[in-house]
C-alpha positions as CSV (number, residue, x, y, z in Angstrom):
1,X,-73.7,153.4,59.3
2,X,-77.5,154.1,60.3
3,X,-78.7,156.7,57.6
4,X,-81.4,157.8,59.6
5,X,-78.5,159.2,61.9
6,X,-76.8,161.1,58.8
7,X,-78.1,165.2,59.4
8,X,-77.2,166.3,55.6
9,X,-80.6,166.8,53.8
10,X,-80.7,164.1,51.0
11,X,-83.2,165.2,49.0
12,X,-80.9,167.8,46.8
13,X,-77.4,165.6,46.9
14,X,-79.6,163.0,45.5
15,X,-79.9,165.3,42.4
16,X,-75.9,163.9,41.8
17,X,-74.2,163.8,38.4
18,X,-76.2,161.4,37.3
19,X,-78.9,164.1,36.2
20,X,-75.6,166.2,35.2
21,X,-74.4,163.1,32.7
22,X,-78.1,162.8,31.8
23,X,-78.4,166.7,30.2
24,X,-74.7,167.4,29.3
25,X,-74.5,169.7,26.2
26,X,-71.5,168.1,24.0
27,X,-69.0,171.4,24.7
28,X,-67.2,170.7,21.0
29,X,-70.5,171.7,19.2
30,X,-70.2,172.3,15.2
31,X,-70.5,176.1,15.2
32,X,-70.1,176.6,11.1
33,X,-68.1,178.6,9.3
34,X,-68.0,181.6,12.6
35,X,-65.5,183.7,12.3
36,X,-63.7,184.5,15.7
37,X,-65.1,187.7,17.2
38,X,-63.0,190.0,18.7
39,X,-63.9,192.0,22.0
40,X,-66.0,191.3,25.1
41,X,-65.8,190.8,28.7
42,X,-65.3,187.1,30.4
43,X,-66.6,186.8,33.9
44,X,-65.6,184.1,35.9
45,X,-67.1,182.5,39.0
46,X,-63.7,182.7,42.0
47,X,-64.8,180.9,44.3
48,X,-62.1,180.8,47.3
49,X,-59.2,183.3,47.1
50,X,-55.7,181.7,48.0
51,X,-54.1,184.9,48.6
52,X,-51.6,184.2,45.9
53,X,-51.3,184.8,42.2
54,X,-48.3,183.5,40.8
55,X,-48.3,179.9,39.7
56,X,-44.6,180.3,39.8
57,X,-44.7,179.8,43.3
58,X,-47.8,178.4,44.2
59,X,-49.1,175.3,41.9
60,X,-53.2,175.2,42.1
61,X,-56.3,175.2,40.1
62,X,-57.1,178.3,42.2
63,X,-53.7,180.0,40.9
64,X,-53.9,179.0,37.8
65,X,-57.3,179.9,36.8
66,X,-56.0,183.6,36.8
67,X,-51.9,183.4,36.9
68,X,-52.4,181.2,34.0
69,X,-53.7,184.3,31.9
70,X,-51.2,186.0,32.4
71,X,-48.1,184.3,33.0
72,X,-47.1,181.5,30.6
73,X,-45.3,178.2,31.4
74,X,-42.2,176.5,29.0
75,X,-44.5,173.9,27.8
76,X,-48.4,173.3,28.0
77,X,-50.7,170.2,26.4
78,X,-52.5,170.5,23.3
79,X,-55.9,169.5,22.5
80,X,-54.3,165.5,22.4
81,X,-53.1,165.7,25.6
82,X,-49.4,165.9,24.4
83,X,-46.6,168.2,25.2
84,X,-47.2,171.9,22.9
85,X,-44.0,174.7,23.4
86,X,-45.4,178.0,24.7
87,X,-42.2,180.2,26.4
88,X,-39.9,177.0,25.1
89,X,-39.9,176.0,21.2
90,X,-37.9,172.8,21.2
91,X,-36.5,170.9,23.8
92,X,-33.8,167.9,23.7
93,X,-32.8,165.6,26.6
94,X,-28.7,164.0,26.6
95,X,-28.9,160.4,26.9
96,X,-27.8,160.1,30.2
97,X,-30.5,161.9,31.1
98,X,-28.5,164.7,33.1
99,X,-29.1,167.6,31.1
100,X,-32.0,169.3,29.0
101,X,-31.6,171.2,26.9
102,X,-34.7,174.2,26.1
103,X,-34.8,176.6,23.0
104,X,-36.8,179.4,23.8
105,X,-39.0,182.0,21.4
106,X,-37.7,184.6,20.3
107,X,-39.2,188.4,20.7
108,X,-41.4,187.5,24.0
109,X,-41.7,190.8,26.0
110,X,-42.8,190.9,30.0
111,X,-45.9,193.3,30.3
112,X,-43.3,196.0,31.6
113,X,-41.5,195.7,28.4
114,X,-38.6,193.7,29.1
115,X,-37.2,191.3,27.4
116,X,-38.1,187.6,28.2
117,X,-34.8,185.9,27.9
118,X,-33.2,182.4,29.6
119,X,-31.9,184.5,32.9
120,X,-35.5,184.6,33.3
121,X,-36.0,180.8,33.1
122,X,-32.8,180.3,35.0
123,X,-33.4,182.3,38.2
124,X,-37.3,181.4,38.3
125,X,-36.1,177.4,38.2
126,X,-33.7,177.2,41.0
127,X,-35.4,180.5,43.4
128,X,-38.7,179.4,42.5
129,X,-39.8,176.1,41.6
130,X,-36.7,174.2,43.5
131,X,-37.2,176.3,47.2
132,X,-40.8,177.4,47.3
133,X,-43.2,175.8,44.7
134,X,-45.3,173.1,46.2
135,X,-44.8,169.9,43.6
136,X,-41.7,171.6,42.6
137,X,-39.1,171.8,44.9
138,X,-39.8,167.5,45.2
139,X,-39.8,167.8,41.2
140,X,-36.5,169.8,41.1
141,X,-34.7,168.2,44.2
142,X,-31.4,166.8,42.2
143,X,-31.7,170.1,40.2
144,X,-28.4,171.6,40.6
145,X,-27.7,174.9,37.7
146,X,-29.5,176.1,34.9
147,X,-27.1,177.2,32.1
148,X,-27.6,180.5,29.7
149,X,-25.2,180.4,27.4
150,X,-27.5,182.8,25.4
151,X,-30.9,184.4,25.6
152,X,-32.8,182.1,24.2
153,X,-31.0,178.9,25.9
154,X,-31.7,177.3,28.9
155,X,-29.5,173.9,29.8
156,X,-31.0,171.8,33.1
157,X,-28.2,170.4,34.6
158,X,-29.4,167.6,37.1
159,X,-27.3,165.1,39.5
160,X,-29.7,162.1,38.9
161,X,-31.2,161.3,35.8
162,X,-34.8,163.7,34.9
163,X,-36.8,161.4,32.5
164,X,-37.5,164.0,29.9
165,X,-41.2,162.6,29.7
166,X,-41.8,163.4,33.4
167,X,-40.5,166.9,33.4
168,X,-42.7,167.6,30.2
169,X,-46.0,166.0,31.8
170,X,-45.2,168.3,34.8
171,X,-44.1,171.7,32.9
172,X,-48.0,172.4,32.1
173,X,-48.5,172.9,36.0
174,X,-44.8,174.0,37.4
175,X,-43.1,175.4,34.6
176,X,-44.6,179.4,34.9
177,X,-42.1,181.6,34.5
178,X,-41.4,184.7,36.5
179,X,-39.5,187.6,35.5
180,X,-36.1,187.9,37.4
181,X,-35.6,191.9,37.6
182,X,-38.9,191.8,39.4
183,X,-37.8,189.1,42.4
184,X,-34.3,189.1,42.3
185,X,-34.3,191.3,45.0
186,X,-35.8,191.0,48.5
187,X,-38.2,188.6,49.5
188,X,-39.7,186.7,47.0
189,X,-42.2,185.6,48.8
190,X,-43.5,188.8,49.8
191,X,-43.1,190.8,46.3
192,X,-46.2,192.6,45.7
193,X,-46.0,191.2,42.1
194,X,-47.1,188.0,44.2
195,X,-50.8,189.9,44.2
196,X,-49.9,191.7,41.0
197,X,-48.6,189.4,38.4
198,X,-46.1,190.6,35.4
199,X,-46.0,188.6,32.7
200,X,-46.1,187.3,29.1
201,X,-49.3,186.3,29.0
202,X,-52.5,187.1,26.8
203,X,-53.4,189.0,29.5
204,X,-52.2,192.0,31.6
205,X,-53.3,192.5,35.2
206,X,-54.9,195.5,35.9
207,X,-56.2,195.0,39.7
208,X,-57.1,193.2,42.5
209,X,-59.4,194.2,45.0
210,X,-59.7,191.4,47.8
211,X,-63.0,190.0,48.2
212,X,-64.4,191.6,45.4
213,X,-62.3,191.0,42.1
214,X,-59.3,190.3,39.9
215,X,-58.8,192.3,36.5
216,X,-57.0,191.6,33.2
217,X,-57.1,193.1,30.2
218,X,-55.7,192.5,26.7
219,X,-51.8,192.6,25.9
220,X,-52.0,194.4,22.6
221,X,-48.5,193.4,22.4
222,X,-49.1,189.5,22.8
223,X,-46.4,187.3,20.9
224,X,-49.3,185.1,19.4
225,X,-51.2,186.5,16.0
226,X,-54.6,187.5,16.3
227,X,-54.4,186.7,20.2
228,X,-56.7,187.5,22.2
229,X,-60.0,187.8,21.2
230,X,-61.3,188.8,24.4
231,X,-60.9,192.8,26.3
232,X,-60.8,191.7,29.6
233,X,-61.3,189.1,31.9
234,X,-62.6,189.5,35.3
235,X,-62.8,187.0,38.6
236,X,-65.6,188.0,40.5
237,X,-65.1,186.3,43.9
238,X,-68.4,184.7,45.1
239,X,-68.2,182.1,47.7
240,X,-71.9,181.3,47.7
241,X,-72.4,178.9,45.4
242,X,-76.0,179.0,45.5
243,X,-75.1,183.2,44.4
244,X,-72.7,182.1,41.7
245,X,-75.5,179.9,40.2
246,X,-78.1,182.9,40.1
247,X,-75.4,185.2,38.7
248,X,-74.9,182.8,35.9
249,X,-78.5,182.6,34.7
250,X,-78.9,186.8,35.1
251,X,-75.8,186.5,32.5
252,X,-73.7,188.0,35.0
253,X,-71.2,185.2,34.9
254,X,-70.0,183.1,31.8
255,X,-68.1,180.6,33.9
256,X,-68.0,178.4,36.9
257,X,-65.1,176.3,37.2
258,X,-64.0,173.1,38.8
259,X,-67.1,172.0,40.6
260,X,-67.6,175.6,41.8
261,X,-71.6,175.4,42.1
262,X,-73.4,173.1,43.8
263,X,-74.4,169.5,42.8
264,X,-78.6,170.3,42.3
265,X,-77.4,173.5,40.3
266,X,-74.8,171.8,38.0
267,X,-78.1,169.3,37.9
268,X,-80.4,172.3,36.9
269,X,-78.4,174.0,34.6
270,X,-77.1,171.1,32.5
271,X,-80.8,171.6,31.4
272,X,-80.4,174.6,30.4
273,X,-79.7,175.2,26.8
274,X,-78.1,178.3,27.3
275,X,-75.3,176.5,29.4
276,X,-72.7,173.8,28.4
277,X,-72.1,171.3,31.6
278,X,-69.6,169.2,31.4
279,X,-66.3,167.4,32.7
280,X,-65.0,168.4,29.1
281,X,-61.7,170.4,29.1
282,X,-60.6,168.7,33.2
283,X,-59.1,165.4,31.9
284,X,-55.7,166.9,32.7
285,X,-57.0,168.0,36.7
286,X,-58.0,164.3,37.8
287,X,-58.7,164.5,41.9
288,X,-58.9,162.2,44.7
289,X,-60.7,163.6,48.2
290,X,-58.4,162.7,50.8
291,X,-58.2,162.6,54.3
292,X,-55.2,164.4,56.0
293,X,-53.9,162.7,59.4
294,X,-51.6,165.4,61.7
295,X,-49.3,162.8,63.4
296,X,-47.5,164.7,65.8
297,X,-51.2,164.4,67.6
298,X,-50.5,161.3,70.0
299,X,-53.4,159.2,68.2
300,X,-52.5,159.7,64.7
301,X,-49.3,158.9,65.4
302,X,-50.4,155.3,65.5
303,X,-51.1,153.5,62.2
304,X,-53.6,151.5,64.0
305,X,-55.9,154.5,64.8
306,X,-55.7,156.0,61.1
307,X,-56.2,152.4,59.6
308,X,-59.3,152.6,62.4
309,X,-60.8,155.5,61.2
310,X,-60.7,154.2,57.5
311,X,-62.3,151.3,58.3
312,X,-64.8,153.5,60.0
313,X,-66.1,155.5,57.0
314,X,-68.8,154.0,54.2
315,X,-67.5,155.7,51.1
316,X,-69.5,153.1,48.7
317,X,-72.9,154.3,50.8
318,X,-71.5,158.3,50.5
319,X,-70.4,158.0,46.8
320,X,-73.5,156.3,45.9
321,X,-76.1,158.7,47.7
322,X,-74.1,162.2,47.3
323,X,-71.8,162.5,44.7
324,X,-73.1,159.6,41.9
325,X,-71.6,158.9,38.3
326,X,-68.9,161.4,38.5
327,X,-66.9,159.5,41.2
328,X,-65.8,156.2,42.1
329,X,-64.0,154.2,44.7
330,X,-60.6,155.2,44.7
331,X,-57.9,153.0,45.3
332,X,-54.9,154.7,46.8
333,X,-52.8,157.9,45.4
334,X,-52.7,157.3,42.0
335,X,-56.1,157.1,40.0
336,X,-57.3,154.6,37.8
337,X,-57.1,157.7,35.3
338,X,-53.4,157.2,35.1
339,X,-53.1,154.4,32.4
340,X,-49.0,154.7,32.7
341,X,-48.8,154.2,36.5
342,X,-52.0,153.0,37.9
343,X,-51.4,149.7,39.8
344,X,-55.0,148.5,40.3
345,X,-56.8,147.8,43.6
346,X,-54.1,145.0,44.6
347,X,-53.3,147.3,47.5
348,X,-54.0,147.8,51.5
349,X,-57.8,149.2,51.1
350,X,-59.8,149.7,53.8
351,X,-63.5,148.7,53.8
352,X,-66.1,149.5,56.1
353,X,-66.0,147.6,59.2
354,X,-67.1,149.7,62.3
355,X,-66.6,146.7,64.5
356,X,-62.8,146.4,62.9
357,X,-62.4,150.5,63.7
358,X,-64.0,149.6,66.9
359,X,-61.5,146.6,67.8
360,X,-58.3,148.7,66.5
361,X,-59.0,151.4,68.3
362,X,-59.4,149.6,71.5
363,X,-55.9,147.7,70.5
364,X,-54.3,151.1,70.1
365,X,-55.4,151.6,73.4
366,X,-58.1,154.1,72.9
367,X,-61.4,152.6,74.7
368,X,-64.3,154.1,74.8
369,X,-64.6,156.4,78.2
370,X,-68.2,158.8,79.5
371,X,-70.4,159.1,76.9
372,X,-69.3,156.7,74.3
373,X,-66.1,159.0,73.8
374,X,-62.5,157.7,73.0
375,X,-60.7,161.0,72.0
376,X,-61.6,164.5,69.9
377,X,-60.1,165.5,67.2
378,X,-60.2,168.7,64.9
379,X,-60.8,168.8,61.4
380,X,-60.7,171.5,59.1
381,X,-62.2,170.6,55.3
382,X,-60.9,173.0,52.3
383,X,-63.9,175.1,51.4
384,X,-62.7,174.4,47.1
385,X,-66.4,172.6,46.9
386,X,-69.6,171.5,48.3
387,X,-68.2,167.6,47.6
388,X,-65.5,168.5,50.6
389,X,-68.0,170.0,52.9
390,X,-70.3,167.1,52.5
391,X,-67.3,164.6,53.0
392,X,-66.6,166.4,56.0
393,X,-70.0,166.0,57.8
394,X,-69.8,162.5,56.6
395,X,-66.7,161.8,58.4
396,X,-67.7,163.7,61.3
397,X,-71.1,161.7,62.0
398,X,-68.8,158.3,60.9
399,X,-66.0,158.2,63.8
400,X,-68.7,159.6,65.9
401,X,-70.3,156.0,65.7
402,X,-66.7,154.4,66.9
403,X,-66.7,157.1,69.7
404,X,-64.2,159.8,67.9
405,X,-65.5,163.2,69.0
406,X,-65.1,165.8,66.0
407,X,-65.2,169.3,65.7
408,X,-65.1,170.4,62.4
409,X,-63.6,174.3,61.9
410,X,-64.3,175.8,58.5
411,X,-62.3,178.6,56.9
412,X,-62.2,180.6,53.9
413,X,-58.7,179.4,51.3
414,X,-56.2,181.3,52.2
415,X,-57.2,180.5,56.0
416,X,-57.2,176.6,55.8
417,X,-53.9,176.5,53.4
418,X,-52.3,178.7,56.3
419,X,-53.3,176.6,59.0
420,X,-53.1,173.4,57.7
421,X,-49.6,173.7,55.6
422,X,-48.0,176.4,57.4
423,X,-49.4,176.5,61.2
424,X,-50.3,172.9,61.2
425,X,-53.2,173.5,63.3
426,X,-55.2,170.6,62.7
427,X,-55.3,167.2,63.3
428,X,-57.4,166.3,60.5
429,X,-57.8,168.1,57.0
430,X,-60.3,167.4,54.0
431,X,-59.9,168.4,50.4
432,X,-58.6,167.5,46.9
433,X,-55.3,165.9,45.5
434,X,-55.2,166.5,42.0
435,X,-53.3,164.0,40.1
436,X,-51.4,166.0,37.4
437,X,-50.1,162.8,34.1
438,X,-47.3,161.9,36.3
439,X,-47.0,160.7,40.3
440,X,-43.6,163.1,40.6
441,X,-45.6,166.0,39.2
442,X,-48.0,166.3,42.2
443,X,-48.5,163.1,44.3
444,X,-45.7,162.0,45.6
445,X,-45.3,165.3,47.2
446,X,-47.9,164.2,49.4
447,X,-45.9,161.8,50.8
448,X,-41.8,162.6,50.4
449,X,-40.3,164.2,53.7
450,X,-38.5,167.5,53.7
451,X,-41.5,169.7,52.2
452,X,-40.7,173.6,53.0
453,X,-42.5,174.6,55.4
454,X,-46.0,176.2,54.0
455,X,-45.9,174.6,50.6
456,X,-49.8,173.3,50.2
457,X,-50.8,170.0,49.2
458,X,-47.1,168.9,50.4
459,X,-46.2,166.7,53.3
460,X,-47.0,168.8,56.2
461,X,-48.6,166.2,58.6
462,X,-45.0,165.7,60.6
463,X,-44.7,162.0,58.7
464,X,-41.5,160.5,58.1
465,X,-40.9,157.1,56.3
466,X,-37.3,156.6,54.8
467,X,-38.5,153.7,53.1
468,X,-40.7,155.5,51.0
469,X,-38.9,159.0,50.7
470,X,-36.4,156.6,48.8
471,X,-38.6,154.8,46.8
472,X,-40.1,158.2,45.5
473,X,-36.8,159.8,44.5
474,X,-35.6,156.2,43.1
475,X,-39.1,156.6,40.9
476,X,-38.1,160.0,40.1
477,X,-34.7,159.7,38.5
478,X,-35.5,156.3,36.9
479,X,-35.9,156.6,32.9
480,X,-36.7,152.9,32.1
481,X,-40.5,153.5,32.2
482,X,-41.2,149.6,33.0
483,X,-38.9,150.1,36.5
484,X,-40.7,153.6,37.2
485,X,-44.3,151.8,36.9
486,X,-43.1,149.0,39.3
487,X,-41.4,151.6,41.6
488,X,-44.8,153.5,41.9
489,X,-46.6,150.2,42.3
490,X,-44.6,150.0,45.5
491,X,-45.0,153.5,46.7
492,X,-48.7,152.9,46.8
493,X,-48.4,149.6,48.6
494,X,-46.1,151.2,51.4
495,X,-48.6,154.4,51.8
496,X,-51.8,152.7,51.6
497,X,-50.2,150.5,54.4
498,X,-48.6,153.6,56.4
499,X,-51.6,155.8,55.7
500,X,-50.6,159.6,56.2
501,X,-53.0,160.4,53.8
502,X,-56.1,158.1,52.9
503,X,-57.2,159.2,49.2
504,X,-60.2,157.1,48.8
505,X,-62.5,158.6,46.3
506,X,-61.8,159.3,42.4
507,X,-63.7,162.3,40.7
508,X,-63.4,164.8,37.2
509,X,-64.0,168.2,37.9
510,X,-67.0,170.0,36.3
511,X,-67.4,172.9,34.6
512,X,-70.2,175.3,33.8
513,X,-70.2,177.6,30.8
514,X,-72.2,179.6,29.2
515,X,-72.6,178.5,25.6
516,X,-71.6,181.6,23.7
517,X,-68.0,180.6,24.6
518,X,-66.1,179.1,21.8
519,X,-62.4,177.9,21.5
520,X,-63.4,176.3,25.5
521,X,-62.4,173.0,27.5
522,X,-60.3,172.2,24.3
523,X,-57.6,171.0,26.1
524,X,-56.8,168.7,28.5
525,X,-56.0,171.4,31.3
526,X,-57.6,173.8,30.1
527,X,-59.1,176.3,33.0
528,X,-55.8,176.5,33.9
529,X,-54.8,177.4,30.3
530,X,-54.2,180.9,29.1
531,X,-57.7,181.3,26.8
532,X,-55.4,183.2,24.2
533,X,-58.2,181.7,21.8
534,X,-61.2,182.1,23.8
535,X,-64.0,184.4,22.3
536,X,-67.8,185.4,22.9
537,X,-70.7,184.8,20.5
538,X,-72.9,187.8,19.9
């Protein structure tokens, strides 16, 4: 495309993560012999409210990073990257694969005082993550009981085979627990503990006042010694990033996470000694930008116009002169991250060749008319991070240049996930899949028919491909892990081919801290961790 035509101002995207790589601060520093220090308060950078706070029923970086807290999953990922029991202590899979088997801790209490027992596990499985959790009701489709045959057992019965591996990579992320005797009655959807989260976390919630901030404090009563260090934790929602920047350097903030702040800043601070930047601790949150195509609109319906408007867009030029060394060219919906299941690039790609948009369009049957102009569309970008926005205008000026009029309509989270995944009010939608270990955990989703209505980052673009829906589920259930690497293999071949989504650029998210944290970004996951062992320097 003709830069000179591109209205973003350069001159501060320029400042990309290569500066950031240049100045990061190692975040595993040698701090000798300190002695954890309890007390303190941990403010954290919220940068886009979804509206929802229980991972339970909503999986997402922006749940997590305050559900996580305070709810606990059966299983997280130690500092390795392997599967570490939290709510669960054992688990044990039957060699047909139809049934595991979890052991759960003993002496776990809900914030209300409750026991935490397997009913708990057993009604939050099949109400929760089967029906309404994005990720999860794909994850949990051949689900069909969850036995109790005491309080601290919980038997998965399934009709096709769960490799235990996959439903271990996936627990971290959809395996929260909620407690039954506060949904088992009326609409679990519209509890208020949806906004008011009880738990078994380190941390108790204390309040929520929208637009402003989310509290927790410490659960005296935690069933980990020592745990927590910290008082309270609170999310101060800022959706200037350029505001969340300053509030860190006043000392007003400790923490910006997942590419919250802008690239310059990142750039800035990582020069900053009393900051640790870093993609440290996001190993476990790989994303891809993607592009979202609404096919019940009469052009997207056609492959030709979606393959079009791939062809149409320079991501190489974009990568290389606004986003830099913390991104690459992706290939298709699972990342090069994913040593297991990645398939390499020997897949339909799409590079950029405006006279190849130009002559598909005009075979779809879309020439141009007054003006230049073929059609409009809509598009609506994800406001999670100035990478999206940027895309967004990049896209926008790109299918200008083949004569697609668009109109871009920005909202605030809990606006775009309503209109995108429950409305469907777009034709074309911008943001992040993050690729969780595993393409059943939170890809495949993407792609597999039959999403509930309103689950985001599901299938809600009106696309149906048999073909593929059972080439997922034949993925999911298949426990050879050879066959299940040459099944995925072909699921990326058929959607980079169909094209309902176009995932075609690889990033790590980055965090800013300030570096009086200890115990931080030791895991793989781990903003979305419960920081049971996080503490403040003096």
């Amino acid at each position: 495309m003709n830069s000179n035509r591109f209205e973003i101002n350069r001159r501060t995207a320029l400042l990309t993560s290569a500066a950031i790589a240049a100045n990061v601060v190692n975040p595993f520093r040698a701090f000798a012999q300190e002695t954890p220090r309890k007390g303190g308060v941990f403010n954290v950078h919220y940068g886009a409210e979804q509206r929802q706070l229980n991972p339970s029923l909503q999986a997402s970086t922006g749940v997590y990073i305050i559900g996580g807290k305070i709810q606990e999953n059966l299983v997280d990922l130690d500092a390795n990257g392997q599967p570490v029991g939290v709510l669960a202590e054992s688990w044990e899979a039957a060699p047909d694969g139809k049934t595991i088997t979890f052991k759960l801790r003993k002496g776990i209490s809900w914030h209300d005082g409750k026991p935490f027992t397997s009913a708990d596990v057993a009604f939050t499985a099949m109400n929760m993550w089967k029906k309404i959790l994005n990720y999860g009701s794909t994850l949990q489709l051949f689900l069909t009981a969850v036995d109790t045959p005491d309080p601290q057992t919980a038997i998965f019965r399934y009709e096709r085979p769960m490799p235990l591996n996959l439903l271990l990579r996936a627990l971290p992320d959809l395996g929260y627990v909620s407690a039954k005797h506060i949904y088992e009655t009326g609409d679990i959807r519209q509890n208020p503990a949806n906004l008011a989260p009880v738990g078994t976390g380190p941390f108790k919630f204390v309040k929520y006042e929208r637009g402003q901030y989310v509290i927790a404090e410490r659960n005296a009563d935690y069933w980990r010694a020592n745990a927590p260090y910290l008082d309270r934790i609170v999310w101060k929602v800022i959706t200037d990033r350029s505001a969340a920047a300053a509030q860190l350097e006043a000392g007003e903030l400790h923490y910006s996470p997942f590419s919250g702040l802008t690239i310059s800043d990142m750039a800035r601070l990582g020069k900053d000694k009393r900051f640790i930047v870093s993609t440290k601790g996001n190993e476990g949150n790989a994303r891809t930008n993607t592009l979202e195509f609404n096919v019940r609109r009469k052009e997207l319906s056609d492959v030709k116009v979606r393959r079009a408007i791939a062809h149409a867009i320079n991501v190489p030029f974009f990568i290389e002169n606004f986003l830099g060394d913390f991104a690459k060219l992706g290939t298709g919906p699972i990342p090069s991250t994913s040593t297991d299941f990645y398939p390499g690039a020997n897949t339909p790609q799409y590079p950029y060749d405006k006279a190849k948009a130009a002559a598909l369009l005009d075979e779809a049957g879309y020439k141009p008319g007054a003006g230049g102009t073929r059609f409009a569309l809509k598009l609506l970008p994800a406001p999670w991070g100035e990478d999206i926005s940027l895309w967004s205008t990049f896209i926008q000026q790109s299918l200008g240049e083949v004569g697609i009029a668009i109109e871009i309509v920005r909202n605030d989270g809990g606006g775009f996930l309503k209109q995108v995944y429950d409305e469907h009010a777009f034709d074309l939608a911008t943001g992040w899949h993050q690729y969780r270990n595993d393409p059943a955990v939170s890809t495949t989703v993407w792609y597999r028919s039959g999403q509930p209505k309103g689950a985001p980052w599901t299938n809600q673009w009106g696309w149906d491909d048999a073909k593929i829906d059972k080439i997922i589920d034949d993925a999911a259930t298949e426990v050879d892990p050879a066959k299940r690497k040459a099944l995925y293999a072909d699921f990326v071949r058929e959607a980079n081919a169909e094209l309902p989504v176009w995932m075609p650029i690889e990033q790590i998210f980055v965090t800013v801290i300030t570096a009086k944290a200890r115990n931080h970004s030791n895991t793989p996951r781990w903003g979305s961790s419960s920081w049971h062992d996080l503490w403040l320097s003096a």
